[in-house]
C-alpha positions in Angstrom: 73.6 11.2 85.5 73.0 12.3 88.9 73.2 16.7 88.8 72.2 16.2 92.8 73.8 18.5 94.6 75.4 16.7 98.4 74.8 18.9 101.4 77.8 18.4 104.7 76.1 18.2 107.9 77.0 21.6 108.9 75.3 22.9 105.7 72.4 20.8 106.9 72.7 22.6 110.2 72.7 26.0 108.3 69.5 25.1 106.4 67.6 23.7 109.2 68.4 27.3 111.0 67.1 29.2 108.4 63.9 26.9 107.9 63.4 27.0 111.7 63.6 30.8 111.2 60.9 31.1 108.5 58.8 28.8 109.7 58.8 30.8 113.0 58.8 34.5 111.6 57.1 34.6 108.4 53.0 33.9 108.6 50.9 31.9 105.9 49.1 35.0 105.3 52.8 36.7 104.3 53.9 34.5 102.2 53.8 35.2 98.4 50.7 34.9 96.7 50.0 32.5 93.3 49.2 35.9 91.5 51.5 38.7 92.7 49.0 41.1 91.6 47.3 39.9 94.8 50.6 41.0 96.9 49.2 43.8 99.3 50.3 46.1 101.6 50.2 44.6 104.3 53.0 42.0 102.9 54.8 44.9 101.7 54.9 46.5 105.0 55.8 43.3 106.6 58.5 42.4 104.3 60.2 45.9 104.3 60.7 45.4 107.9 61.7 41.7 107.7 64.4 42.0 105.3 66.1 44.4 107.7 66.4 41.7 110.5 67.2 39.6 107.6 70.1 41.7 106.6 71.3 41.7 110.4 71.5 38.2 110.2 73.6 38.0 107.0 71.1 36.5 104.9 69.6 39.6 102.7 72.5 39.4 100.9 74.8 37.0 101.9 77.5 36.5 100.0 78.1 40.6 100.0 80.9 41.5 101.9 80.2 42.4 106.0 81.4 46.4 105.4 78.6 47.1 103.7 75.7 45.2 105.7 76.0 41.9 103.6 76.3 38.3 104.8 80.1 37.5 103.8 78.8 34.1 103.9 79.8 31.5 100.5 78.0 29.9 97.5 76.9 27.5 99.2 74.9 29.6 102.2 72.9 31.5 99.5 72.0 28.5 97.7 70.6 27.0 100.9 68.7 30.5 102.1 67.6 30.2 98.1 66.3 27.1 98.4 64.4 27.3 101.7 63.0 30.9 101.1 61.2 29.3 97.7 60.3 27.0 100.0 58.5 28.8 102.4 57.3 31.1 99.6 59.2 34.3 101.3 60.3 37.6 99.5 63.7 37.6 98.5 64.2 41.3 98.2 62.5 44.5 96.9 65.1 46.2 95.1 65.9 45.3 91.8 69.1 43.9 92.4 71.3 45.1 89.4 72.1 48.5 91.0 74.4 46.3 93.3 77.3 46.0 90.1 77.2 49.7 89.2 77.8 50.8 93.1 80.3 48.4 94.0 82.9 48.8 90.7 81.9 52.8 90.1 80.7 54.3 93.1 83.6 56.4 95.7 83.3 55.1 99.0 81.8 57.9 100.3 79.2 56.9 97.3 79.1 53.6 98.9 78.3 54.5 102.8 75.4 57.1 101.3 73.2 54.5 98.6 74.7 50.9 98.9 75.0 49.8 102.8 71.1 51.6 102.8 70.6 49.3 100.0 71.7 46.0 101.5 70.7 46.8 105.0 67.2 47.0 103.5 67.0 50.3 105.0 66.2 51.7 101.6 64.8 50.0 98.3 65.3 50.6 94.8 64.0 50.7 91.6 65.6 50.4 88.0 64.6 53.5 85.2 66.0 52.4 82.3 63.7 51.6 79.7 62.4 54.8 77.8 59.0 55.3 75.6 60.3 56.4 72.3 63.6 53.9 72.1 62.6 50.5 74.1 65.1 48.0 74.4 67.9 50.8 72.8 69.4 52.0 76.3 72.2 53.9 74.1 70.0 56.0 72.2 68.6 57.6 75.7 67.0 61.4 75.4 66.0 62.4 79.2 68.4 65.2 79.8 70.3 65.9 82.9 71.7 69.3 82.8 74.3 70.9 85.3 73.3 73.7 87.2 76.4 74.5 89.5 76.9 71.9 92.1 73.2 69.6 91.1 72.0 68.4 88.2 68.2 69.1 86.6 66.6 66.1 85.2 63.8 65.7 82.7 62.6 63.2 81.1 60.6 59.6 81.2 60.5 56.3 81.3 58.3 53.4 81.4 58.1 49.5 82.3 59.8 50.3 85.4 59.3 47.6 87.8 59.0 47.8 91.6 57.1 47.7 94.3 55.2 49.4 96.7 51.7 50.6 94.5 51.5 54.3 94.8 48.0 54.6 95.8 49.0 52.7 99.3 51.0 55.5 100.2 53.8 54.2 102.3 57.4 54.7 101.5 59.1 53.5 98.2 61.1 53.3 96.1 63.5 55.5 97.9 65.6 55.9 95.2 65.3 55.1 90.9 68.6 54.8 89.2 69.7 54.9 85.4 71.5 56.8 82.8 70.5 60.1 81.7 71.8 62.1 78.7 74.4 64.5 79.9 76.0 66.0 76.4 74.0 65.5 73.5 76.9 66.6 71.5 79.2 63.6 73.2 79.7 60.5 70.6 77.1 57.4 71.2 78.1 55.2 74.2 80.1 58.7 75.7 77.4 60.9 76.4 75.8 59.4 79.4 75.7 59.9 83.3 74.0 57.7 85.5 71.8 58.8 88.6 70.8 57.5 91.9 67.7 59.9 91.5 66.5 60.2 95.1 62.3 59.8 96.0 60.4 61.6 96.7 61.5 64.7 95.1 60.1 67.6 93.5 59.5 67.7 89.7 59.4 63.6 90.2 56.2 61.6 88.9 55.1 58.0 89.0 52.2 56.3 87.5 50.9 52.5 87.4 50.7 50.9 84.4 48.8 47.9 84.2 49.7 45.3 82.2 49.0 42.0 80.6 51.2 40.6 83.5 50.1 42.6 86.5 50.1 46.3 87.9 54.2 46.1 89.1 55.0 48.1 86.1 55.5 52.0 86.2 56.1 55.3 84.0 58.1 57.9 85.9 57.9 61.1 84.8 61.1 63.7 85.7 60.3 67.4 85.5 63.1 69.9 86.8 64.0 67.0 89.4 67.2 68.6 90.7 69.9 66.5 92.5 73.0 67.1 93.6 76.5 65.9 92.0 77.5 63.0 94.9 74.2 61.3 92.7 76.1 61.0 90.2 77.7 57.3 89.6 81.3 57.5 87.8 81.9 60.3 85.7 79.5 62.7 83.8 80.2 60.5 80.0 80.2 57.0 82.1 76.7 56.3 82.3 76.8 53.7 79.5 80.0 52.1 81.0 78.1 51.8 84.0 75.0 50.7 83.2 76.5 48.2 81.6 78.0 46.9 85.2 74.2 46.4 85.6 73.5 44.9 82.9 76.0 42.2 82.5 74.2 40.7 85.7 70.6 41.6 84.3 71.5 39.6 81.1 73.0 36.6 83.0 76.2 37.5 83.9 76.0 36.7 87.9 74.1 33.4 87.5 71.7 32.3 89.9 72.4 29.9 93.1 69.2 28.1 93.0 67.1 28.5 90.0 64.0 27.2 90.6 61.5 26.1 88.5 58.3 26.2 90.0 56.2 26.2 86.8 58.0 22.3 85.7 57.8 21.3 88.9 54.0 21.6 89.0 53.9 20.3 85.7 55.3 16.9 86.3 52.6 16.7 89.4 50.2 17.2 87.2 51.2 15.2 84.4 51.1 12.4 87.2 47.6 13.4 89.0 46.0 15.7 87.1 42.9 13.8 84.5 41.0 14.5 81.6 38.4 12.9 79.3 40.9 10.0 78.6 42.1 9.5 82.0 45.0 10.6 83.9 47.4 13.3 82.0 50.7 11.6 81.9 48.9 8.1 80.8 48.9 9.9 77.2 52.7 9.1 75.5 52.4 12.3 73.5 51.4 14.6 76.1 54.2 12.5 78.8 56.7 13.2 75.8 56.0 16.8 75.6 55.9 16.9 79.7 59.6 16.0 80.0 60.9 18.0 77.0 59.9 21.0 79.1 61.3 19.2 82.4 64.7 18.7 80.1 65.0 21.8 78.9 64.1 23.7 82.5 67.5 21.3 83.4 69.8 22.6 81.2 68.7 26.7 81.8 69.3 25.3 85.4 72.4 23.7 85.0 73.6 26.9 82.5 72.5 29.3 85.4 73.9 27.8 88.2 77.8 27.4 85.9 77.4 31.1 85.8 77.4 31.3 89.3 79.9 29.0 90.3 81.9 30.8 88.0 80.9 34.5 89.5 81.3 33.3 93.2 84.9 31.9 92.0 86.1 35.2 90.6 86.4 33.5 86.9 86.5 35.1 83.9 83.1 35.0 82.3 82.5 36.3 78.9 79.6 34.6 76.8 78.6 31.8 79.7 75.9 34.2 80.9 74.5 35.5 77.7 74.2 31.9 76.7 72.3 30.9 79.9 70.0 34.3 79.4 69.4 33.3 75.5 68.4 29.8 76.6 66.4 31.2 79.5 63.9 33.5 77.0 63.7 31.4 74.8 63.3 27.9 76.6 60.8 29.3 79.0 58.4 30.3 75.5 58.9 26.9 74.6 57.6 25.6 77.9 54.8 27.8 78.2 53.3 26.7 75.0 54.0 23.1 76.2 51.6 23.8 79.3 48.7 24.5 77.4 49.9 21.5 75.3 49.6 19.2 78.8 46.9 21.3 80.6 44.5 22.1 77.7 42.0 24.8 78.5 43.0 24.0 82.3 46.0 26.4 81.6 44.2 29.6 81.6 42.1 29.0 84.5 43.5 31.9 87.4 43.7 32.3 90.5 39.6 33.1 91.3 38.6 30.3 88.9 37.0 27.2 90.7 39.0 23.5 89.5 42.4 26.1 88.9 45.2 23.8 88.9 48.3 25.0 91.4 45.7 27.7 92.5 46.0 29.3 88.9 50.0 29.7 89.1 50.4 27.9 85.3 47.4 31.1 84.0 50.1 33.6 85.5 52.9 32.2 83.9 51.0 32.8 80.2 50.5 36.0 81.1 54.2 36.8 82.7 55.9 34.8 79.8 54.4 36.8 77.4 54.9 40.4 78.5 58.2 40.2 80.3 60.2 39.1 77.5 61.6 42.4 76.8 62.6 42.7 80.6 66.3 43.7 80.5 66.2 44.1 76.6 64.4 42.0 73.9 65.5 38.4 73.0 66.6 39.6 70.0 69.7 42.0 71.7 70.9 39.3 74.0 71.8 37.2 70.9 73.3 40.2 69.2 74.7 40.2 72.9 76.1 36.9 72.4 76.9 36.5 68.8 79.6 39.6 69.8 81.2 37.2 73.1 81.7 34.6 71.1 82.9 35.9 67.8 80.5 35.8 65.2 79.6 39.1 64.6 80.9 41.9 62.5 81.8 43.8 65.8 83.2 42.0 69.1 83.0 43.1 72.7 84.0 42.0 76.1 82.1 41.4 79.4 81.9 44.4 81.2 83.0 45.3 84.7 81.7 43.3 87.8 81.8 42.8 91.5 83.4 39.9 90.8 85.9 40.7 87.9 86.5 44.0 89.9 87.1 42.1 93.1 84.6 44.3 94.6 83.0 40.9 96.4 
């Protein structure tokens, strides 16, 4: 069955405009590194200034609507700009793109003109402050107080894994602004008792350390001590944080789809199972290790195929309830099984990085070990997203249906 997916010439035009564009604005030495613990600042600086006369074109976000500094462009414009950014190997974005849901269903307008056109103009970048030390994956059980002092809040508190870029010891702006729940009535029932910030930085009281990780150094604790802000931070009402974290987090856990995943990992595995050699001859001359090669190419086709539903689905305004849970399960969990099949394929050639001599890809398959297995608790452990989905589709003691979106809304 051919999953191809046909291009109209004026598509064709639109792509060839955008790959002109990158091949004439972005230099080799700008483009994303094998290892993104390599990313400096010199990228960062460059890319914080090219994604504003990205957004001016329309293609930061493109499918957001014009008002608010996106593209208003279709589908089928982002999948191109998608497609030709991996490409080129350019930055998509810097912020963490799952404040987008909670500002555009819960935010007032006024909300609106102050964090999110900032936000999609690339003006501004933001990070997401969810994940706590003492609870981990359990965003309802949250303990960092805001308290209301007259017309602010004061906010204490932590929270670690929190992902972002630039590195605070390069000193230049960033994150301007962390956002996530905070506990605003301890006395409020579960799920009742939350607000949720747009915690502005830097600010008084407000800490940020690296952490470094198994999978690199993008990983942070922020610490909050008397941070005071005032109320028009404040997302939805002062019980609504869960309600609108969740707006979040039904995108974070597959619920916008994606219009090109790629899967750069597979695709250098099939190279190599073609050219790459060892003691017995070339790799994909083996039938067991050829078998176990396009297992992992099959299943990175049907994550694909599940993400890209999702988004059809999303960019067509249609009801969505477990189709991106599903997608998300198979994502953690077919990605594990992949990983393990590179070293299966590569042998001891898989853990060779980026400074090793004879690294394959330039060490990209020793990066994905390491990614794979430290980021599968990003946006809550493997084990929630099936509670997740076990509750869309009806076979759990308790049931629940997909939360608010841009798209459900009619936000975008």
């Amino acid at each position: 069955m051919d999953f191809s997916l046909p291009y109209t010439a004026e598509q064709e035009k639109f792509r060839m405009e955008v790959r002109d564009w990158l091949e004439g604005n972005v230099p080799t030495e700008m483009r994303n590194p094998a290892d993104m613990r390599d990313f400096s600042k010199e990228q960062y600086l460059f890319w914080r200034e090219t994604h504003k006369e990205l957004a001016k074109k329309g293609w930061l976000y493109p499918t957001f609507p014009k008002e608010y500094g996106g593209g208003g462009l279709t589908g089928d414009h982002e999948t191109i700009i998608e497609e030709e950014f991996h490409k080129a190997g350019a930055l998509r974005g810097l912020t963490n793109g799952v404040v987008y849901p909670a500002l555009f269903v819960w935010a007032t307008e006024e909300q609106k003109q102050k964090f999110l056109v900032p936000l999609v103009t690339g003006e501004k970048i933001a990070w997401q402050k969810f994940t706590e030390p003492h609870s981990g994956a359990d965003l309802a059980d949250y303990q960092s107080k805001a308290t209301q002092d007259g017309d602010d809040w004061i906010l204490n508190g932590s929270s670690v894994y929190v992902s972002g870029r630039p590195r605070p010891q390069w000193n230049v702006p960033g994150p301007d602004y962390l956002f996530g729940p905070m506990l605003t009535d301890p006395d409020a029932p579960r799920h009742r008792n939350l607000g949720f910030f747009m915690i502005p930085n830097p600010a008084e009281g407000l800490g940020i350390q690296e952490q470094e990780l198994l999978n690199g150094h993008d990983q942070h604790a922020i610490f909050l001590e008397n941070v005071r802000v005032s109320d028009d931070h404040l997302i939805g009402g002062d019980h609504q944080g869960w309600q609108v974290a969740n707006s979040s987090l039904e995108i974070e856990h597959g619920g916008g789809g994606k219009a090109f995943p790629a899967d750069e990992v597979i695709e250098n595995l099939m190279s190599y199972s073609k050219e790459g050699k060892n003691d017995e001859g070339f790799v994909g001359d083996d039938p067991v290790l050829q078998q176990v090669a396009m297992t992992a190419l099959l299943d990175s086709h049907v994550d694909g195929l599940m993400s890209k539903r999702t988004y059809w689905m999303y960019q067509n305004k249609m009801g969505i309830q477990y189709e991106g849970n599903m997608a998300n399960v198979h994502n953690r969990e077919s990605q594990l099984r992949n990983v393990t099949r590179i070293r299966d394929v590569y042998g001891p050639h898989s853990l060779l990085g980026t400074k090793e001599p004879g690294a394959p890809h330039g060490g990209a398959q020793e990066v994905e070990q390491r990614e794979k297995a430290g980021q599968r608790h990003a946006g809550g452990s493997t084990n929630i997203a099936k509670v997740i989905l076990s509750r869309r589709i009806g076979i759990s003691r308790t049931q629940e249906r997909a939360a608010p979106t841009p798209s459900s809304t009619g936000a975008v």
